[in-house]
LUMPA-66598 format. One record per atom (N, C-alpha, C, O): residue number from 1; atom name; x, y, z. Coordinates in steps of 0.02 Angstrom, whole numbers, m for minus. Layout:
N
k,a,xx,yy,zz
NUM,CA,X,Y,Z $
...
***
This chain:
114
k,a,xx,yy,zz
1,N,4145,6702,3196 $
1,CA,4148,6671,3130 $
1,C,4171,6722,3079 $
1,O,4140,6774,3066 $
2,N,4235,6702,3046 $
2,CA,4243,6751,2972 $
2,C,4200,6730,2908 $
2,O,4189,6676,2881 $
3,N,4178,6801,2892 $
3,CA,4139,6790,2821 $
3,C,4196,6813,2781 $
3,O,4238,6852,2802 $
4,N,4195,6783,2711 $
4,CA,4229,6824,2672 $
4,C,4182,6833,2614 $
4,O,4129,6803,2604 $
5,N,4219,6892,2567 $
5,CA,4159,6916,2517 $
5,C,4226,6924,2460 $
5,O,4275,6959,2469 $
6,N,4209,6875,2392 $
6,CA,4269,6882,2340 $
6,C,4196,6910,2283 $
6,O,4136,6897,2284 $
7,N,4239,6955,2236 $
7,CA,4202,6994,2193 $
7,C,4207,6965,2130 $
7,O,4263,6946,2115 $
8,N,4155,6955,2082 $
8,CA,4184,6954,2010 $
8,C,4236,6990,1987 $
8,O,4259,7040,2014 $
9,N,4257,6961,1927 $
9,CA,4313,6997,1903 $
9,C,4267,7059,1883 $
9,O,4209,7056,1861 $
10,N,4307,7122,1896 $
10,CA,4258,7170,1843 $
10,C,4344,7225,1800 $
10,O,4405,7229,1807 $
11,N,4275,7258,1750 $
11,CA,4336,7292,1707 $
11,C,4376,7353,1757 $
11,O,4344,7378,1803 $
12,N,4453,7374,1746 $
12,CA,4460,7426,1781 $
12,C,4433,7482,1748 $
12,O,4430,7491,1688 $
13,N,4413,7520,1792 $
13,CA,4395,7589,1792 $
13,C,4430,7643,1741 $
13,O,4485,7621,1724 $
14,N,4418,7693,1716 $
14,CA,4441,7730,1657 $
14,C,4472,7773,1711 $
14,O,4452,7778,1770 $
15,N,4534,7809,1679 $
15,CA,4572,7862,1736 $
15,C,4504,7920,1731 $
15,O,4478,7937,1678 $
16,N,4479,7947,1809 $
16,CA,4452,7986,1825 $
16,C,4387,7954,1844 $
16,O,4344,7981,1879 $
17,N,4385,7899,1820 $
17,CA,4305,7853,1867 $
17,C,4325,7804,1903 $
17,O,4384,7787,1913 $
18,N,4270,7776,1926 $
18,CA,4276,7739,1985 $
18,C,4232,7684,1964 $
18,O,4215,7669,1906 $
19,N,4212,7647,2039 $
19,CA,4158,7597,2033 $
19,C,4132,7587,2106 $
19,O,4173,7609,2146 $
20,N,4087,7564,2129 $
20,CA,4054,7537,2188 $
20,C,4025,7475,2190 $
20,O,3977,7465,2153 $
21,N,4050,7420,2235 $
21,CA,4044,7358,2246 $
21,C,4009,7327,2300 $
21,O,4044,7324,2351 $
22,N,3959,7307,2305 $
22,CA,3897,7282,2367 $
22,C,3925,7219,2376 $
22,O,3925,7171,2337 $
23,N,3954,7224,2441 $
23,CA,3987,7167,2482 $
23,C,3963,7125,2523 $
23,O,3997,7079,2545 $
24,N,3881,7137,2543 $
24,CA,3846,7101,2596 $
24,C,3862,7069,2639 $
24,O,3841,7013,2654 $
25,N,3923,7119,2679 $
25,CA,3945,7070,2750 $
25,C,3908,7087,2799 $
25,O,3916,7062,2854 $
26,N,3848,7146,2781 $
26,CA,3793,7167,2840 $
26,C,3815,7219,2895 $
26,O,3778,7248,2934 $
27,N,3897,7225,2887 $
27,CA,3915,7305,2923 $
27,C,4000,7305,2881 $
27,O,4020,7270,2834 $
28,N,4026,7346,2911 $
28,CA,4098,7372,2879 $
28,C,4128,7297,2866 $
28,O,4107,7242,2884 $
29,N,4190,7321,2824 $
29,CA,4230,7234,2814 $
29,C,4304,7252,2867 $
29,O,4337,7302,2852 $
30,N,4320,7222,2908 $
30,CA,4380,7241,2958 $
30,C,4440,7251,2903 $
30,O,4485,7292,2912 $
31,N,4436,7207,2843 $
31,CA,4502,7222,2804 $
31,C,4452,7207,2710 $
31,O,4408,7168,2692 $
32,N,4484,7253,2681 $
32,CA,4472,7258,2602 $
32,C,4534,7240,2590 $
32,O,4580,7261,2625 $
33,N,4549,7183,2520 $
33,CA,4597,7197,2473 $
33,C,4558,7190,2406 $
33,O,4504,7165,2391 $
34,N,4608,7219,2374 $
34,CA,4595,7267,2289 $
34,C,4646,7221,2268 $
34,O,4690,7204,2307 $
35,N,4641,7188,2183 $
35,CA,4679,7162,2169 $
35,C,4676,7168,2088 $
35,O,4627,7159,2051 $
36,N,4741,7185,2071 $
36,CA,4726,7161,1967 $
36,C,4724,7102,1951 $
36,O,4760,7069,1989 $
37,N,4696,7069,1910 $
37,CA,4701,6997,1898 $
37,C,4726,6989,1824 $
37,O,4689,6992,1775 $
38,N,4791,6981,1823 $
38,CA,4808,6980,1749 $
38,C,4793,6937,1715 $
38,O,4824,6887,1734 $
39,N,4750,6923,1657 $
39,CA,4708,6916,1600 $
39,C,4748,6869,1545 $
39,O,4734,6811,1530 $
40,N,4808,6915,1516 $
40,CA,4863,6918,1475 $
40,C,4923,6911,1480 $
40,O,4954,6964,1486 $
41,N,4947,6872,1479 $
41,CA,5036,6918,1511 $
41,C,5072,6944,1490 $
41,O,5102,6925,1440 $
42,N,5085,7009,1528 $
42,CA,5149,7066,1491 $
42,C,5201,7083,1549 $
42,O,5196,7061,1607 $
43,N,5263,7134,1524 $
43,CA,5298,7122,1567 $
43,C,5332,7092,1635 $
43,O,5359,7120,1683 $
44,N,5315,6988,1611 $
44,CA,5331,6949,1639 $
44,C,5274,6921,1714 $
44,O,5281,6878,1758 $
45,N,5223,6970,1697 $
45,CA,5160,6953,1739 $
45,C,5117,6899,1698 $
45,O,5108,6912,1639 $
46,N,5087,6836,1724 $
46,CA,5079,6806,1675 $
46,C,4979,6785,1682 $
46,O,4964,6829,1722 $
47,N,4945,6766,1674 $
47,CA,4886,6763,1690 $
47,C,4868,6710,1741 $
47,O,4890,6652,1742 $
48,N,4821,6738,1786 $
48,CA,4815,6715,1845 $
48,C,4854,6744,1910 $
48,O,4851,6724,1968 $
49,N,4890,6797,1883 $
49,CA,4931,6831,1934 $
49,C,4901,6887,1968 $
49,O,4866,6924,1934 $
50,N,4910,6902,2030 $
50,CA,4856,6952,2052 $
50,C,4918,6996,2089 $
50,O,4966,6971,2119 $
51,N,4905,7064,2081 $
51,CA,4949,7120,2078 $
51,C,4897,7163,2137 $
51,O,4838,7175,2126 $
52,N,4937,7186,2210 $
52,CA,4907,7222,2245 $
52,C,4878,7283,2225 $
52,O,4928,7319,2225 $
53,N,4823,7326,2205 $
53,CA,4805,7392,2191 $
53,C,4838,7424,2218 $
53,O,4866,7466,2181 $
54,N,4850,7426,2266 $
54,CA,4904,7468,2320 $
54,C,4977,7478,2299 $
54,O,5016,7521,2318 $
55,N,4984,7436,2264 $
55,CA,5051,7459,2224 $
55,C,5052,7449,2172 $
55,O,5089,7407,2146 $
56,N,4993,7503,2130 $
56,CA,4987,7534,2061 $
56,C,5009,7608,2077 $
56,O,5000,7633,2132 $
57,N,5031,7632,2038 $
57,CA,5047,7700,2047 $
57,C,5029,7724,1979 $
57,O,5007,7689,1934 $
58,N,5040,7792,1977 $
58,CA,5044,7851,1927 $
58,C,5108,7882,1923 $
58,O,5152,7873,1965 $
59,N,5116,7924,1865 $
59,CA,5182,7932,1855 $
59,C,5239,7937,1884 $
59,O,5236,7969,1937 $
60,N,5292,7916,1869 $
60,CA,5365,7917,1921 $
60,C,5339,7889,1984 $
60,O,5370,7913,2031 $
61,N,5302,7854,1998 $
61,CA,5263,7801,2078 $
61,C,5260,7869,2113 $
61,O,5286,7874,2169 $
62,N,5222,7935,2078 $
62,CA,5230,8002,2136 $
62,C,5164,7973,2173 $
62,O,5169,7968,2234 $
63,N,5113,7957,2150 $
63,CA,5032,7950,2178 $
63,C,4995,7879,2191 $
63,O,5039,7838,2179 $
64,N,4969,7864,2200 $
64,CA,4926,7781,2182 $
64,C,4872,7799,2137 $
64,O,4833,7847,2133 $
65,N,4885,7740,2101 $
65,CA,4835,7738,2052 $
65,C,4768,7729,2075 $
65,O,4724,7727,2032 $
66,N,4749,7720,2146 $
66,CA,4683,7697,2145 $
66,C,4688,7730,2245 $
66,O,4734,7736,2285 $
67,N,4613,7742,2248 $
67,CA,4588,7754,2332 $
67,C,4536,7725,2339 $
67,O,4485,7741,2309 $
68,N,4539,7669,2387 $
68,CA,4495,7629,2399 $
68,C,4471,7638,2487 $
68,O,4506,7638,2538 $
69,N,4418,7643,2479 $
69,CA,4387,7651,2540 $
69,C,4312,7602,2563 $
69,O,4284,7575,2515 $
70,N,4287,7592,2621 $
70,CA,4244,7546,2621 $
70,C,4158,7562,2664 $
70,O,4168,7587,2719 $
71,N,4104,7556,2654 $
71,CA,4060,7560,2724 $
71,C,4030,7514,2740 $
71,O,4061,7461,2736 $
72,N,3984,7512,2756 $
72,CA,3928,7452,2795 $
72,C,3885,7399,2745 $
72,O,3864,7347,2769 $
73,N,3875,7414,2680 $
73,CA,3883,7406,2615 $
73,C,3919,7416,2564 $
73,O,3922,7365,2530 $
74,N,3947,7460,2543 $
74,CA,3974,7466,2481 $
74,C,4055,7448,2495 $
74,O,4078,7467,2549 $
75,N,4088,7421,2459 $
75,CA,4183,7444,2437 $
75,C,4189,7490,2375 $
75,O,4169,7463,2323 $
76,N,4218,7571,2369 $
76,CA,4214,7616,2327 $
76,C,4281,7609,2298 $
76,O,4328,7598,2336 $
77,N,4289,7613,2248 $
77,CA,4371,7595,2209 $
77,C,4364,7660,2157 $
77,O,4315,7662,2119 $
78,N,4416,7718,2156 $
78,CA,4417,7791,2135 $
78,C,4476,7772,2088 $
78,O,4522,7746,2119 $
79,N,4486,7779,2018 $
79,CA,4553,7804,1986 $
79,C,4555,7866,2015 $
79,O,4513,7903,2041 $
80,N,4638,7871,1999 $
80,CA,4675,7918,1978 $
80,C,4654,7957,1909 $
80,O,4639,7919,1863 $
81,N,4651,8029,1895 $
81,CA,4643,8069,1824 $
81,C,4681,8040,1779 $
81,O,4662,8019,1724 $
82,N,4743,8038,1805 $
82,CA,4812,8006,1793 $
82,C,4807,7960,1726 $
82,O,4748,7970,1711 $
83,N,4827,7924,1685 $
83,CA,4800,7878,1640 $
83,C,4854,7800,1648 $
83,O,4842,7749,1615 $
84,N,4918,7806,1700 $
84,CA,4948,7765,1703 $
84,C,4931,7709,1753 $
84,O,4892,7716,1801 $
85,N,4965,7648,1738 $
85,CA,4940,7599,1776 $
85,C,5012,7578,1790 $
85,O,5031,7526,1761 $
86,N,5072,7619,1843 $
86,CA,5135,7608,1830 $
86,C,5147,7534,1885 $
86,O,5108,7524,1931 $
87,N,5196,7496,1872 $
87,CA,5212,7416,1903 $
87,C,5298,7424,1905 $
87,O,5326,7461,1865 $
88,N,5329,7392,1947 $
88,CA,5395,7355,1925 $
88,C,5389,7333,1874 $
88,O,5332,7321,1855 $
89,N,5444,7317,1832 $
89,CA,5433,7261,1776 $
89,C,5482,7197,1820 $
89,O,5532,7198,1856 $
90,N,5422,7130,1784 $
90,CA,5472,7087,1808 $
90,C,5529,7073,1765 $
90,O,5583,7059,1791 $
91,N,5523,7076,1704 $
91,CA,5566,7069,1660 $
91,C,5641,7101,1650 $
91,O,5695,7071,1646 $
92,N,5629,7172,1649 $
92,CA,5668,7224,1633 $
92,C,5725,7247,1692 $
92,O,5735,7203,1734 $
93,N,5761,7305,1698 $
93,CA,5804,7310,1731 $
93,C,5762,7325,1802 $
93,O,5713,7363,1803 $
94,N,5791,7284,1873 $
94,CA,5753,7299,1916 $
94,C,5745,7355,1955 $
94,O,5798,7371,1981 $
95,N,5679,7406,1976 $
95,CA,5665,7424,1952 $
95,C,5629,7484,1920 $
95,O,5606,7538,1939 $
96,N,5638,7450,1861 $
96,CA,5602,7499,1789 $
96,C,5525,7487,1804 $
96,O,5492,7439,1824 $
97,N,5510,7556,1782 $
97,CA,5401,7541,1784 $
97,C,5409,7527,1724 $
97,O,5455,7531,1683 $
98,N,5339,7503,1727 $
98,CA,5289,7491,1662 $
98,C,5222,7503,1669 $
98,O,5189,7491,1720 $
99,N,5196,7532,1605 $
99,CA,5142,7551,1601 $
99,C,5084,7492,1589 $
99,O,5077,7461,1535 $
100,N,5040,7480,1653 $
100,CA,5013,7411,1605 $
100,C,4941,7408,1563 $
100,O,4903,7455,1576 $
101,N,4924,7374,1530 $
101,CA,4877,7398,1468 $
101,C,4825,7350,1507 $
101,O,4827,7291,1526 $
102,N,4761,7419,1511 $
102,CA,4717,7385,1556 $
102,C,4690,7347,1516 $
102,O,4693,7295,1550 $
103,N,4657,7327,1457 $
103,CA,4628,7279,1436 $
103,C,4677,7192,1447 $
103,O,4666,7138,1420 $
104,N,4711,7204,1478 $
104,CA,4759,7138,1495 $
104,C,4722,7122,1568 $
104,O,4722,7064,1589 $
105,N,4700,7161,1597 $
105,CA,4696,7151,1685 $
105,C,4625,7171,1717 $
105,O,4598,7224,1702 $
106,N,4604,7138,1750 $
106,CA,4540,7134,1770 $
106,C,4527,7161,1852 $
106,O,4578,7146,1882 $
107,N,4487,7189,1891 $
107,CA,4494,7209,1948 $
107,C,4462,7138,2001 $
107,O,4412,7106,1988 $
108,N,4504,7129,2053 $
108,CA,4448,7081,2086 $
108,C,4472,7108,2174 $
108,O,4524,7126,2202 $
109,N,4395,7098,2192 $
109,CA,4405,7133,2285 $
109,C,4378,7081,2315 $
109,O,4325,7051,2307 $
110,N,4442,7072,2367 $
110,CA,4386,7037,2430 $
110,C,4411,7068,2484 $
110,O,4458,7106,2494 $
111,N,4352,7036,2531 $
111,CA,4313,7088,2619 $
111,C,4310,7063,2647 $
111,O,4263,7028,2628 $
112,N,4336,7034,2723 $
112,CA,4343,6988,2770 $
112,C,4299,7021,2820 $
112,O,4309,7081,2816 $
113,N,4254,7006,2865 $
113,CA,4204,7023,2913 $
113,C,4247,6985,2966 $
113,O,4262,6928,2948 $
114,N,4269,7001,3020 $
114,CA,4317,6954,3064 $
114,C,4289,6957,3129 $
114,O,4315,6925,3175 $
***
């Protein structure tokens, strides 16, 4: 039987903190995804749109904006020091980053037990 475990929206993290999320699938989750949930819409992301964490980056896309790792309880979600939240734009020349303004975007995780 698959369990799945979807998280409240919560705020993102400030560059250099993190957060920890109690998933109660009762041991590891076989797969985590991390997701932004855009709020607002900017650079042609519009609300209700959910943006993989995994392809947030930090400057020039050198780093990821985020390291997410998981255990038997918790899902741990780490910024980057970094202060960028860099994206494609959908709008702009393709592509161009953009910096996106976290009060537009909300974090949401879910954990599949398989």
């Amino acid at each position: 039987t698959n369990v799945v475990y979807t998280s409240v929206e919560i705020d993102v993290p400030a560059a250099g903190s993190g957060l920890t999320n109690a998933h109660g699938l009762g041991s590891m989750p076989n797969l985590v995804r991390v997701v932004l949930v855009c709020k607002t819409g900017e650079y042609g992301y519009v609300a209700g749109d959910e943006l993989d964490a995994v392809n947030v980056a930090v400057y020039n896309f050198a780093n990821a904006a985020f390291s997410i790792s998981a255990n038997g309880t918790d899902i741990m979600i780490q910024r980057s020091n970094d202060d960028y939240l860099l994206v494609p734009s959908r709008t702009t020349t393709l592509g161009s980053q953009v910096d996106l303004s976290e009060d537009k975007w909300k974090i949401k995780i879910y954990a599949w037990k398989l």
